[in-house]
MIMARRO-545029 format. One record per atom (N, C-alpha, C): residue in one letter; atom name; x negated, y, z. Coordinates in steps of 0.001 Angstrom, whole numbers. Atoms other than C-alpha are relative to their C-alpha. Example, Ala and Ser with C-alpha at 12.3 -4.5 7.8 and 13.67 -1.06 7.14 Angstrom:
BEGIN
+------+------+---------+---------+---------+
| rest | atom |      px |      py |      pz |
+------+------+---------+---------+---------+
|    A |    N |    -890 |   -1190 |       0 |
|    A |   CA |  -12300 |   -4500 |    7800 |
|    A |    C |    -900 |    1200 |       0 |
|    S |    N |     820 |   -1190 |     -60 |
|    S |   CA |  -13670 |   -1060 |    7140 |
|    S |    C |     770 |    1090 |     730 |
+------+------+---------+---------+---------+
END
This chain:
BEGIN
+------+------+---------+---------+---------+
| rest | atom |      px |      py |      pz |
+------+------+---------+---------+---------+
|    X |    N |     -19 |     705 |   -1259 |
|    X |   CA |   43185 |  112029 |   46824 |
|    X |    C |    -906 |     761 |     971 |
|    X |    N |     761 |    -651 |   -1019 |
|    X |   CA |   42152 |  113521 |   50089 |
|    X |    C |    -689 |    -445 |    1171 |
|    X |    N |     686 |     943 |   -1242 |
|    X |   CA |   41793 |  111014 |   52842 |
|    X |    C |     306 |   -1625 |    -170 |
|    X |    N |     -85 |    1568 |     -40 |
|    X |   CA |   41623 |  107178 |   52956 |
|    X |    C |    -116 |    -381 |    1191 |
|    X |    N |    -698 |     815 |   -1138 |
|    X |   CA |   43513 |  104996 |   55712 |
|    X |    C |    -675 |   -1523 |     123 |
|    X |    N |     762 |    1059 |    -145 |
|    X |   CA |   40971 |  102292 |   56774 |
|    X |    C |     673 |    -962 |     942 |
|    X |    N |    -647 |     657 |   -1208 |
|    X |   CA |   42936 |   99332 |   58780 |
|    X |    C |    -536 |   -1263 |    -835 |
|    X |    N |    1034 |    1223 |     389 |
|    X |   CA |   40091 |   96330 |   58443 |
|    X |    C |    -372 |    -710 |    1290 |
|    X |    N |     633 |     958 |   -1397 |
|    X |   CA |   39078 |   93518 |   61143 |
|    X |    C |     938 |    -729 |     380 |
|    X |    N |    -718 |    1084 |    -691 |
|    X |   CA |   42161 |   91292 |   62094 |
|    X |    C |    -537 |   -1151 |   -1141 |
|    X |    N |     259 |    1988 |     444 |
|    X |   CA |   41260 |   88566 |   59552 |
|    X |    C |   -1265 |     -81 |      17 |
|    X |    N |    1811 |    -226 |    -249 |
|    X |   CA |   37164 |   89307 |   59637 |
|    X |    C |     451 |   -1006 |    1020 |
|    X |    N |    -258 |     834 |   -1136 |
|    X |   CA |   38265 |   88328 |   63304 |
|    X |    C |     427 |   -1503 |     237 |
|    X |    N |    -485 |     819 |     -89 |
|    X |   CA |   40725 |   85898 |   63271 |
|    X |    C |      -1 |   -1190 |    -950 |
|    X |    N |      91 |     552 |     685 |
|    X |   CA |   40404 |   84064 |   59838 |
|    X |    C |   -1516 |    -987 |     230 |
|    X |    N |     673 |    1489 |    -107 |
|    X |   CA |   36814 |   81957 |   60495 |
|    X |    C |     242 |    -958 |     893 |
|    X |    N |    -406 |     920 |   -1449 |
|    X |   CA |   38255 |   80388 |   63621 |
|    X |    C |     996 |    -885 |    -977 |
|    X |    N |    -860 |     971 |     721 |
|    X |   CA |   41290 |   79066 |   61596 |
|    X |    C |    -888 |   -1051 |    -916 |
|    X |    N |     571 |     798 |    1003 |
|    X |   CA |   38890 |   77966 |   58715 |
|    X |    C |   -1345 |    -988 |     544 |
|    X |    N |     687 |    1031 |    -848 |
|    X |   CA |   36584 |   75840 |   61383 |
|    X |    C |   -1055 |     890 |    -270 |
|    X |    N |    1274 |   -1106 |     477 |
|    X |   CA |   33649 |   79012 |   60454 |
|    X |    C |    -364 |     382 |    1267 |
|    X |    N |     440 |    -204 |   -1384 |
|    X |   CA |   31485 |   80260 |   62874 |
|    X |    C |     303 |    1603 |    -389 |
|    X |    N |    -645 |   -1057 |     233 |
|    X |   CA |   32909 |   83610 |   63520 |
|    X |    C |    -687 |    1334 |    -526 |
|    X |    N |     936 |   -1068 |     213 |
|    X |   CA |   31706 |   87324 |   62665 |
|    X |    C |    -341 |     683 |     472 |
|    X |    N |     306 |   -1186 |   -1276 |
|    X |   CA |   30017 |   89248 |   64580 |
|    X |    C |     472 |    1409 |    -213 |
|    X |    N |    -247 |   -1416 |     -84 |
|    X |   CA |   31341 |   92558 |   65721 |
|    X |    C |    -656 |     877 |   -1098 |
|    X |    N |    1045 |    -534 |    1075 |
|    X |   CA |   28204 |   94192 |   64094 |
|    X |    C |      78 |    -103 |   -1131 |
|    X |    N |    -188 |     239 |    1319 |
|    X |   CA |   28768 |   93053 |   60824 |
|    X |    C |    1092 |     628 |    -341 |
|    X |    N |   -1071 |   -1244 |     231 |
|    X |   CA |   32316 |   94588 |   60728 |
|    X |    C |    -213 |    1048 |      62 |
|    X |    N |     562 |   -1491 |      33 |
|    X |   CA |   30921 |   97388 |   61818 |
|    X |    C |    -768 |    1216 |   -1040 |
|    X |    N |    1064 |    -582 |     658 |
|    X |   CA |   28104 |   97899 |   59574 |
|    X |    C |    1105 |     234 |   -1541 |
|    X |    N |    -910 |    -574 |    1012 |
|    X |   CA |   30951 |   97410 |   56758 |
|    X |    C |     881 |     939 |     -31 |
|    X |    N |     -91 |    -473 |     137 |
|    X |   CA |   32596 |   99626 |   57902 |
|    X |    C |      49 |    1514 |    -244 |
|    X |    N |     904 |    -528 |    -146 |
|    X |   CA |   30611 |  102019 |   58417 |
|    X |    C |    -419 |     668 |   -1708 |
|    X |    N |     364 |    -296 |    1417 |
|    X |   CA |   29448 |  101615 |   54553 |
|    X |    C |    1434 |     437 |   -1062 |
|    X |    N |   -1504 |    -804 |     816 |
|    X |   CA |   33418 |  102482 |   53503 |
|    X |    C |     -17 |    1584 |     473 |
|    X |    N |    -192 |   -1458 |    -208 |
|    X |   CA |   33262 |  105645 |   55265 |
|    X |    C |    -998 |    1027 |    -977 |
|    X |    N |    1290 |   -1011 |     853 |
|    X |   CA |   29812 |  106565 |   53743 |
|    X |    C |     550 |     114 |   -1340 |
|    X |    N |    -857 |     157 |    1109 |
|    X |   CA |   31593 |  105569 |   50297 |
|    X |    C |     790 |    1049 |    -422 |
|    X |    N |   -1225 |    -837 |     202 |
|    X |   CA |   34358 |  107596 |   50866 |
|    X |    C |    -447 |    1502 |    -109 |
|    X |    N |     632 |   -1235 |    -609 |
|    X |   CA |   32286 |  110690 |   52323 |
|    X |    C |    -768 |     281 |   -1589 |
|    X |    N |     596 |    -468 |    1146 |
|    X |   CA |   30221 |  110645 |   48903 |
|    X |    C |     945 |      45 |   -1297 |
|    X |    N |   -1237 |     350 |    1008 |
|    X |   CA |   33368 |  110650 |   46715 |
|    X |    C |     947 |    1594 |     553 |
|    X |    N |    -522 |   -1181 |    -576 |
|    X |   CA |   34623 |  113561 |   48639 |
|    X |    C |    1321 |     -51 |     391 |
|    X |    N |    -921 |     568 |    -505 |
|    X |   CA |   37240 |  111801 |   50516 |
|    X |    C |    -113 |     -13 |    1437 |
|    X |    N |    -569 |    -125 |   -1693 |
|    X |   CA |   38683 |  112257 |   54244 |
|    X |    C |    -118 |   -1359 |     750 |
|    X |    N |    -453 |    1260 |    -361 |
|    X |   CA |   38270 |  108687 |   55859 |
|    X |    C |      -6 |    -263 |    1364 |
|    X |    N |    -483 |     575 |   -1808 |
|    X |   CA |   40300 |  107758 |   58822 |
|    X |    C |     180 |   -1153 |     647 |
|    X |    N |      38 |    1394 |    -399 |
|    X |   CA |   40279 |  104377 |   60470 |
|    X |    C |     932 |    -339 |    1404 |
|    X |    N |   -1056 |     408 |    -663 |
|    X |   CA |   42819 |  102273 |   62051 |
|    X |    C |   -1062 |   -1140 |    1095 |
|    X |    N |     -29 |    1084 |   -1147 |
|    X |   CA |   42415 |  100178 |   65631 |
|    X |    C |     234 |   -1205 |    -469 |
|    X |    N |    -672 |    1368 |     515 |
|    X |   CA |   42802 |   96347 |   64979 |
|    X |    C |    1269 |    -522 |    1264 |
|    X |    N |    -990 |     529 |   -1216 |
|    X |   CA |   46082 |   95479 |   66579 |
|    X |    C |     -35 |   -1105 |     790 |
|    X |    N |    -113 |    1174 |   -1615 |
|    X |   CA |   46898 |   93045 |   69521 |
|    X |    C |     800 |   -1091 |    -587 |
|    X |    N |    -322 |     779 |     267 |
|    X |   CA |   47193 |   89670 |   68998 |
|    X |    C |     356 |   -1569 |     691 |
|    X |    N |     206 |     792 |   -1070 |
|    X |   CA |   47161 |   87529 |   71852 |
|    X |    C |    1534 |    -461 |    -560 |
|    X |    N |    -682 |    1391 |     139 |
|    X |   CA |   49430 |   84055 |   71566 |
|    X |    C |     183 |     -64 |   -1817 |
|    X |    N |    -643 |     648 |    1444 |
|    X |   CA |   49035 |   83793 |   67561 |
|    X |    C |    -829 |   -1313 |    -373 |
|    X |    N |     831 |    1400 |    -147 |
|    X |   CA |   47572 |   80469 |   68065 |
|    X |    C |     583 |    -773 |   -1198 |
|    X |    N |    -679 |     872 |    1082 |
|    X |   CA |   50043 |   79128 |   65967 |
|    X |    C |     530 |     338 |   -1409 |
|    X |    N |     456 |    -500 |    1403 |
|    X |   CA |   48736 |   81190 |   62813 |
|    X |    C |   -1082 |   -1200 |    -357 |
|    X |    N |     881 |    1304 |      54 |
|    X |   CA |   46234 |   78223 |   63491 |
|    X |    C |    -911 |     549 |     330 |
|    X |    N |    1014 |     442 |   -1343 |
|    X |   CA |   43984 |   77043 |   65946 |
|    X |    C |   -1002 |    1062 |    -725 |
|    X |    N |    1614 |    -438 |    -377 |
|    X |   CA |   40673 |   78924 |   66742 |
|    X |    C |     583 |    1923 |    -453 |
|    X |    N |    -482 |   -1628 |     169 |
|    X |   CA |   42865 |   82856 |   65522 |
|    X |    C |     -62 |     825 |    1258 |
|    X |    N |     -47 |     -91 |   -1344 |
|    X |   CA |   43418 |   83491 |   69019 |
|    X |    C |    -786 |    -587 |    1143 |
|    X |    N |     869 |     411 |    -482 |
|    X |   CA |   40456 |   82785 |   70931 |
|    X |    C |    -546 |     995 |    1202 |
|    X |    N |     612 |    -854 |    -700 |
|    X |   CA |   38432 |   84064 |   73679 |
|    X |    C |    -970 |    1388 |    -536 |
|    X |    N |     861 |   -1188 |    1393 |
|    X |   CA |   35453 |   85404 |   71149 |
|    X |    C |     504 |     933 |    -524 |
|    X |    N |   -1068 |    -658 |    1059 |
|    X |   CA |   38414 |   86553 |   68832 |
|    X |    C |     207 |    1899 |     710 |
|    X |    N |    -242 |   -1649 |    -647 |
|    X |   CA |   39554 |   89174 |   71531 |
|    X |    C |   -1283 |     510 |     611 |
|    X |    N |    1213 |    -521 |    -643 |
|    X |   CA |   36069 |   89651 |   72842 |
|    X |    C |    -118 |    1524 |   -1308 |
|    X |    N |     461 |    -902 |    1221 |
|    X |   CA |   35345 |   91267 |   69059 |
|    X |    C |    1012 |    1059 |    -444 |
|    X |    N |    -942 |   -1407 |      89 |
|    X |   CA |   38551 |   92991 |   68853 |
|    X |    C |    -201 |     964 |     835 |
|    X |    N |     296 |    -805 |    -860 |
|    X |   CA |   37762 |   94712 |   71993 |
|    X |    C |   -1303 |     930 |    -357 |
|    X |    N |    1489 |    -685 |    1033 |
|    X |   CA |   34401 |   95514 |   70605 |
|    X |    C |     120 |     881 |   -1114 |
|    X |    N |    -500 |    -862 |    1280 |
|    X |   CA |   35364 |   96548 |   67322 |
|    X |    C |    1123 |    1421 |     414 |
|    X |    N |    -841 |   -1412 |    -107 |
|    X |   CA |   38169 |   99161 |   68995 |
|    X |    C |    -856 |     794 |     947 |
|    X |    N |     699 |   -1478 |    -552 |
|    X |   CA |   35968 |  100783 |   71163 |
|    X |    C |   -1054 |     377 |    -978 |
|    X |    N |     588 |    -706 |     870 |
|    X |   CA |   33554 |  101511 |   68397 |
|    X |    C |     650 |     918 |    -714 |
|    X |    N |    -698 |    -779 |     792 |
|    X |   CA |   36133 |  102571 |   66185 |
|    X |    C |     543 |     995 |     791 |
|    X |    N |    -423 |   -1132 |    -525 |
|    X |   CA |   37655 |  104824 |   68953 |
|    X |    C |   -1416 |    1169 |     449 |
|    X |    N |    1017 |    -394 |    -389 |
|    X |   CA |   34169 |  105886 |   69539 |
|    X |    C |    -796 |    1039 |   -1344 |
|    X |    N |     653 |    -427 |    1007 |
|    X |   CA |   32665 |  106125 |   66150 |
|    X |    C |      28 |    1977 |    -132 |
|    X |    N |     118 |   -1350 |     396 |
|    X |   CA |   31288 |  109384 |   64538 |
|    X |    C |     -66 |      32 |   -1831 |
|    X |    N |      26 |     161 |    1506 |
|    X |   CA |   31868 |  107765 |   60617 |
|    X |    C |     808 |     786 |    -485 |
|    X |    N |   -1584 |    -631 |     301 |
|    X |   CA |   35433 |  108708 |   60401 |
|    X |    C |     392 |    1460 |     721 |
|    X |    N |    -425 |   -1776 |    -470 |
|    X |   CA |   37043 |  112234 |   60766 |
|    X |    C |    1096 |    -249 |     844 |
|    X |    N |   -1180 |     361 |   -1044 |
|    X |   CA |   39994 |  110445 |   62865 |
|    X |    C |     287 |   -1409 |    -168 |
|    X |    N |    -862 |    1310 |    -693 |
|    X |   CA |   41821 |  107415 |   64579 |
|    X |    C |    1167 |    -319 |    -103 |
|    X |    N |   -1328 |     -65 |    -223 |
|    X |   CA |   44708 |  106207 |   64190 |
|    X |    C |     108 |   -1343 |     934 |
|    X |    N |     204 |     783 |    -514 |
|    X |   CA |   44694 |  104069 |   67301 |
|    X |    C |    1689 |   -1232 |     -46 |
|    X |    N |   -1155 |     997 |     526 |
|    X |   CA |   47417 |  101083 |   65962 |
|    X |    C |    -130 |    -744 |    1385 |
|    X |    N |      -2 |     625 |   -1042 |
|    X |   CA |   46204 |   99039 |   69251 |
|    X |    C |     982 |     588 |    1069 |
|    X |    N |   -1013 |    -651 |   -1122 |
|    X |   CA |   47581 |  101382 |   71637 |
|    X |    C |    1275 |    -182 |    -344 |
|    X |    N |   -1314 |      -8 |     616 |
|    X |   CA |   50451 |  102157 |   69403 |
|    X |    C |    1254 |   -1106 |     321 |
|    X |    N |    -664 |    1721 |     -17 |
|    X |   CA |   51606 |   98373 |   69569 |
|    X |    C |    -188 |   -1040 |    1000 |
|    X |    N |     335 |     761 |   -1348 |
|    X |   CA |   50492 |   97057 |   72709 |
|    X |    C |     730 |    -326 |     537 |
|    X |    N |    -659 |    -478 |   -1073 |
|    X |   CA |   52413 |   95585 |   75120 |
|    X |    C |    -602 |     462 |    1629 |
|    X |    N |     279 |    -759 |   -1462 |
|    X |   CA |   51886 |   97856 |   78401 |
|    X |    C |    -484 |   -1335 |    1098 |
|    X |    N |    -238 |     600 |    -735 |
|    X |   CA |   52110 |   94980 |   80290 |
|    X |    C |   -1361 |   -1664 |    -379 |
|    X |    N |    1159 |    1282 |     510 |
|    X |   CA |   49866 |   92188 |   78341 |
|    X |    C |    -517 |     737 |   -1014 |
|    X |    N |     728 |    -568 |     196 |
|    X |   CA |   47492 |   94636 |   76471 |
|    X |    C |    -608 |    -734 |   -1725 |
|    X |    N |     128 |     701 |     762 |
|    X |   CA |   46141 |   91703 |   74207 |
|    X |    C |    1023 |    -557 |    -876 |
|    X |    N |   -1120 |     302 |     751 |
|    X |   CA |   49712 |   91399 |   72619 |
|    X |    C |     675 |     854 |    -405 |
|    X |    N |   -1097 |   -1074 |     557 |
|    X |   CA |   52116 |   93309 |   70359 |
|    X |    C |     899 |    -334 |    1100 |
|    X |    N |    -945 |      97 |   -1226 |
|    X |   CA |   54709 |   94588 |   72409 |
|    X |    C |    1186 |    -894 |    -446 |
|    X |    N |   -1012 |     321 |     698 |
|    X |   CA |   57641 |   92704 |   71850 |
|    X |    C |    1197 |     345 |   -1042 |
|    X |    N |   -1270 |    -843 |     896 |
|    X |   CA |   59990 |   95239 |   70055 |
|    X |    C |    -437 |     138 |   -1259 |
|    X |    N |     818 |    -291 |    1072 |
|    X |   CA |   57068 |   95553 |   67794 |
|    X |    C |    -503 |   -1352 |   -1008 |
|    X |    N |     552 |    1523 |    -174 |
|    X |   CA |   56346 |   91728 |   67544 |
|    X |    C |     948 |    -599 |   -1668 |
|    X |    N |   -1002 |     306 |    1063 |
|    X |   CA |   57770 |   89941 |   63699 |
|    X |    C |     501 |   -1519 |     845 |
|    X |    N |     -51 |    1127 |    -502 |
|    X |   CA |   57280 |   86651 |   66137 |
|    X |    C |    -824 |    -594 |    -204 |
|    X |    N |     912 |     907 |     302 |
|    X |   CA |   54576 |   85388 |   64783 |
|    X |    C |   -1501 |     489 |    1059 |
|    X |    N |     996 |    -782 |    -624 |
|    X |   CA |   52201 |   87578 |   67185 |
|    X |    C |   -1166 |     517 |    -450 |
|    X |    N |    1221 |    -401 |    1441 |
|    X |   CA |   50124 |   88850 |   64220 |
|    X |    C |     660 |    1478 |    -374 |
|    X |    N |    -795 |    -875 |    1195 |
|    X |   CA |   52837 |   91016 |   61875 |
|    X |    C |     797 |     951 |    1283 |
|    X |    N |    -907 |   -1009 |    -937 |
|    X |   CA |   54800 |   93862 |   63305 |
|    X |    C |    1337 |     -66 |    -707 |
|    X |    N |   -1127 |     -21 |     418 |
|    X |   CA |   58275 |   93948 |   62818 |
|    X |    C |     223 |    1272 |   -1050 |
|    X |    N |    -738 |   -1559 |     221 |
|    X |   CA |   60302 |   97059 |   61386 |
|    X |    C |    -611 |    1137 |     567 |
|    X |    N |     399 |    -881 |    -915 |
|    X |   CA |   59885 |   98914 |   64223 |
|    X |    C |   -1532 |     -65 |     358 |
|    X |    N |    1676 |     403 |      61 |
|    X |   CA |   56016 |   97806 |   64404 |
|    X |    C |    -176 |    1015 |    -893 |
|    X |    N |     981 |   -1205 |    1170 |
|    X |   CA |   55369 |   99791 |   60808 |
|    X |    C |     816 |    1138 |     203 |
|    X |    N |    -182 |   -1299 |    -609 |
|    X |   CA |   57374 |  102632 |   62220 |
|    X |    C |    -779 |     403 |     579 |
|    X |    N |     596 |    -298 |   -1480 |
|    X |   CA |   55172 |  102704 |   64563 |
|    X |    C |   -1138 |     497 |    -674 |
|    X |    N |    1219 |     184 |     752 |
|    X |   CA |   52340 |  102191 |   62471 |
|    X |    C |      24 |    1375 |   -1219 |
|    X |    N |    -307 |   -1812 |    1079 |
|    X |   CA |   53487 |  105209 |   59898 |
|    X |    C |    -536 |    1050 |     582 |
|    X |    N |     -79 |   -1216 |    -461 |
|    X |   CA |   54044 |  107438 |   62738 |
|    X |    C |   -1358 |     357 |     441 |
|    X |    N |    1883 |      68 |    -856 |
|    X |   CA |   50416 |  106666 |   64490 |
|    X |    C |    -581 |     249 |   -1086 |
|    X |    N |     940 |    -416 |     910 |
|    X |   CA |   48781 |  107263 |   61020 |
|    X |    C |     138 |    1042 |    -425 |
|    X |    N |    -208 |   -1478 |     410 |
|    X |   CA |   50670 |  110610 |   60101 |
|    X |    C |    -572 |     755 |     639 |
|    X |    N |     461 |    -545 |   -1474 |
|    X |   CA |   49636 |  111746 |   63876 |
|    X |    C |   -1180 |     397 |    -140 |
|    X |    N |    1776 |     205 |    -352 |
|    X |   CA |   45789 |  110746 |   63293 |
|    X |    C |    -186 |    1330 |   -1385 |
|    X |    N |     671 |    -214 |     913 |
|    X |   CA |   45490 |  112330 |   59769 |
|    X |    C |    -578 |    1408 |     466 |
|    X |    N |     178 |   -1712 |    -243 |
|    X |   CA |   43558 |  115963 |   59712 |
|    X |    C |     493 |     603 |    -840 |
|    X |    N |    -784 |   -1066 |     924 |
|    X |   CA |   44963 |  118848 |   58548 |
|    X |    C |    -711 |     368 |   -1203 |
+------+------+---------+---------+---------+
END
């Protein structure tokens, strides 16, 4: 094995809101992940990390998923991760799946309906954006 595909933080995010929990801070995702890269790096492994995709209207994954906070920390969490210096690359899945137009939502083509899951064409998407990121 040469590189490991890190795609962590939509349920961190979205899962204590559903479960009535007080949510997690950015930082804390961070710092975990953070400790996968170091992991990986002492194992002598490549580790690249995925964007947390767009999720705006999955309210009705249940209450508190879709929140103000929710996207505050996703926003947070992707500019670190597009930022970071843990990982040797990005595979930015946010962009990938966005819609252009509402930013905080899979695009629709990409959308399974539930405003969480990506369709078909979503993990096409999602393939092609991770082949793109890997290093040579």
């Amino acid at each position: 094995m040469t590189h490991v595909v890190v795609q962590l933080g939509l349920n961190d995010i979205g899962l204590p809101g559903m479960l009535d929990q007080p949510p997690l801070p950015a930082a804390d995702i961070i710092a975990g992940l953070s400790a996968l890269a170091a992991r990986a790096r002492r194992h002598g492994i490549r580790p690249v990390i995925a964007t947390v995709t767009p999720f705006a209207g999955a309210a009705a994954a249940g209450p508190g998923f879709d929140t103000p906070e929710a996207q505050s920390t996703r926003r947070r969490l992707n500019q670190w991760i597009r930022t970071n210096d843990a990982y040797d690359a990005v595979a930015d899945l946010d962009r990938a799946l966005r819609d252009p137009t509402a930013p905080a939502a899979l695009h629709p083509g990409y959308d399974s309906g539930d405003h969480i899951h990506p369709n078909d064409a979503g993990a096409q998407a999602i393939a092609d954006t991770v082949a793109d990121a890997l290093p040579a």
